[in-house]
C-alpha positions as CSV (number, residue, x, y, z in Angstrom):
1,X,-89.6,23.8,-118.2
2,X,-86.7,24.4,-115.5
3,X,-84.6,21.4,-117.3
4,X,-85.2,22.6,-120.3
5,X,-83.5,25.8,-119.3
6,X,-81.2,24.3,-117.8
7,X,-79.8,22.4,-120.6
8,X,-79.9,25.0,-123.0
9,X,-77.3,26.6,-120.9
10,X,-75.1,23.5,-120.6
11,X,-75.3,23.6,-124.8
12,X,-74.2,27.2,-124.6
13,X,-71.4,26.4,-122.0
14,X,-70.1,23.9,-124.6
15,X,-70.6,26.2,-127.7
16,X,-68.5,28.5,-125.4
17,X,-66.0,26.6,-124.9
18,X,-65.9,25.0,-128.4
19,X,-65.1,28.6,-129.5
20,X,-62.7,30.1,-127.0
21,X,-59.5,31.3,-128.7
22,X,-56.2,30.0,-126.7
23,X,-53.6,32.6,-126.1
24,X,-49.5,31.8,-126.0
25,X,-47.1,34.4,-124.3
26,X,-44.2,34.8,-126.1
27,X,-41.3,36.1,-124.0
28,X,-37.8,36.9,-125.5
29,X,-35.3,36.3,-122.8
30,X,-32.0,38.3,-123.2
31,X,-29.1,36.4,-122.9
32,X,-26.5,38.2,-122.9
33,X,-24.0,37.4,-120.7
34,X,-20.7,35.0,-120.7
35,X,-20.9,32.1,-119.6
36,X,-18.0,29.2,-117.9
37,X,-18.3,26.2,-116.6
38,X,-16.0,24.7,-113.9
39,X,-14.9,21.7,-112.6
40,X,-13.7,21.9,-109.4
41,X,-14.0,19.9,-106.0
42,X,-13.2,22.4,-103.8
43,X,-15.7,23.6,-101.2
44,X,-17.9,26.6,-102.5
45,X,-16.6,29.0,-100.0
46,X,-13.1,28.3,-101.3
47,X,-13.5,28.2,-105.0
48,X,-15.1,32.0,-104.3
49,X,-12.7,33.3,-102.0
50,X,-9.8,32.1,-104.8
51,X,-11.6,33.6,-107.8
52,X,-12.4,37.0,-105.1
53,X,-8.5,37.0,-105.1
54,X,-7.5,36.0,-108.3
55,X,-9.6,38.8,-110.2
56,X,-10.1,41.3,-107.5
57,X,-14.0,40.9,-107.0
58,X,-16.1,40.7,-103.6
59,X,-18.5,37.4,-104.6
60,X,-20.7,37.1,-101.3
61,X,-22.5,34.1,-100.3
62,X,-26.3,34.5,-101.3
63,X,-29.6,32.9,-99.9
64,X,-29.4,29.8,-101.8
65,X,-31.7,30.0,-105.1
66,X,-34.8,27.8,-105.1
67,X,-36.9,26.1,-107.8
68,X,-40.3,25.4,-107.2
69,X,-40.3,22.0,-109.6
70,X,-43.8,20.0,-110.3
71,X,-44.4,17.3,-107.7
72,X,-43.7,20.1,-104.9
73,X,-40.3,19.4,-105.5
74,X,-38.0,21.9,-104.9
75,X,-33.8,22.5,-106.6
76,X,-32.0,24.4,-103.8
77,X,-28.7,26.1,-105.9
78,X,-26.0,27.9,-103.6
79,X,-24.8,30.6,-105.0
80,X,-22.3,34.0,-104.6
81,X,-22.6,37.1,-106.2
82,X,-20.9,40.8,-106.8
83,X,-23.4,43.3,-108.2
84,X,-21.6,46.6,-109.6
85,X,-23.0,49.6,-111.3
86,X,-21.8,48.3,-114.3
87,X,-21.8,44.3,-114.2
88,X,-23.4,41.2,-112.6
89,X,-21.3,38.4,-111.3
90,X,-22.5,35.3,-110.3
91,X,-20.8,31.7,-108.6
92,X,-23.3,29.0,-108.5
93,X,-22.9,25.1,-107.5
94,X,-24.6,23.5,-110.7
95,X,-25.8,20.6,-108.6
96,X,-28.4,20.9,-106.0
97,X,-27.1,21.5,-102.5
98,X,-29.1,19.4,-99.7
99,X,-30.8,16.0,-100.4
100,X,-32.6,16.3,-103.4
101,X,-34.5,13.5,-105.2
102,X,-35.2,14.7,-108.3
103,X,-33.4,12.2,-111.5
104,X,-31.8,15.4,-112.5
105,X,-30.4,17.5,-109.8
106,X,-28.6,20.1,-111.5
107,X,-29.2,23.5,-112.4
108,X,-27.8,23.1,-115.9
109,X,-28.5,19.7,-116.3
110,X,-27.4,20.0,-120.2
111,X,-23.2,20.8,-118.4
112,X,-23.7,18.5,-115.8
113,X,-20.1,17.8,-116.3
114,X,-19.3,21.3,-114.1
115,X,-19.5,21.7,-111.0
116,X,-20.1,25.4,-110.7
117,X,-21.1,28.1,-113.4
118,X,-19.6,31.6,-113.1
119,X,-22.3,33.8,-114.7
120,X,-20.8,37.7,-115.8
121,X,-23.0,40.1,-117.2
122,X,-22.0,43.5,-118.3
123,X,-18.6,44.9,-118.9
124,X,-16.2,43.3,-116.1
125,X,-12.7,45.1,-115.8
126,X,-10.8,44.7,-118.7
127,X,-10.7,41.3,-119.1
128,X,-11.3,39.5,-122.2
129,X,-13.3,36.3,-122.2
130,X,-10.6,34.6,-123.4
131,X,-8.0,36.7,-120.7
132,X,-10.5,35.1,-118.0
133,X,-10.1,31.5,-119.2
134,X,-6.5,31.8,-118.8
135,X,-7.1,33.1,-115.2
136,X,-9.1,30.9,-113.9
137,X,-7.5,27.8,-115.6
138,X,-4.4,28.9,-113.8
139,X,-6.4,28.6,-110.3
140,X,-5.0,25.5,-108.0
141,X,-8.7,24.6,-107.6
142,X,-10.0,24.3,-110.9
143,X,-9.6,21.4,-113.4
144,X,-10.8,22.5,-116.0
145,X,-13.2,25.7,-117.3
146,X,-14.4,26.2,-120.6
147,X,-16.9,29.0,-121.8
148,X,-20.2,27.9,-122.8
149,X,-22.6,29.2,-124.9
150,X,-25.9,30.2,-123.1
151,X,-28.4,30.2,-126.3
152,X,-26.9,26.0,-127.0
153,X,-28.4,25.0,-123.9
154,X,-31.6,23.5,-123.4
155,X,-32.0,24.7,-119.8
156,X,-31.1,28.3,-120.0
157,X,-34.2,29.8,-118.5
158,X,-32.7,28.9,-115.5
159,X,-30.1,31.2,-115.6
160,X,-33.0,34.1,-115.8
161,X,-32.8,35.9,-112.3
């Protein structure tokens, strides 16, 4: 009589389970922010201190950004920032600082082509996006910077602080 009752709860478990509705959370990220990549070989330190003079901002050195990947992997991202009432700037190394052995080391592994992505969210002096490309493509240090748009890429939840 015990394994009888036994296994009519085992039934119901499956019944249960047979019926349990799954649940998705939708999130909306907003992105709304500009977006440039860089190519530049120039230390970190360097490449910040030159846009800090070039545009008049204060980017400080950050504790580096870390990604818990599966596998107990983990992508460490340096990074400098300037927070304002009114804007959000942010200098990150696109590749992973440190030994990292994960295929794709990059933080924006879609523009793995830059070196560094300067982030800028909210209104930032008076400069125009396309004032700013002129700017920074006129810095000694940078090869080349184009602006990217943040909803093409595939990996643009990283950029969610």
């Amino acid at each position: 009589m015990f394994e009888g009752f036994a296994h009519k709860v085992y039934k119901f478990g499956n019944l249960y389970d047979a019926y349990m509705k799954t649940l998705l959370l939708d999130i909306s990220y907003d992105y709304d922010f500009d977006l440039y990549g860089l190519v530049s070989s120039s230390k970190e330190y360097k490449l910040a201190w030159t846009i800090n003079q070039l545009l008049g901002l204060r980017l400080v050195k950050q504790k580096d950004l870390c990604y818990e990947l599966v596998g107990k992997e983990q992508l460490l991202i340096s990074n400098y920032e300037q927070i304002t009432d009114h804007s959000i700037i942010r200098l990150m190394r696109n590749k992973a600082s440190g030994i990292c052995t994960l295929d794709k080391p990059y933080l924006l592994p879609d523009i793995k082509q830059f070196d560094y992505v300067l982030q800028i969210t909210g209104a930032m002096q008076c400069l125009s996006p396309r004032e700013l490309l002129q700017q920074l493509a006129r810095l000694p240090l940078v090869q080349y910077v184009k602006q990217v748009d943040p909803l093409k890429l595939k990996f643009k939840e990283n950029l969610i602080f």
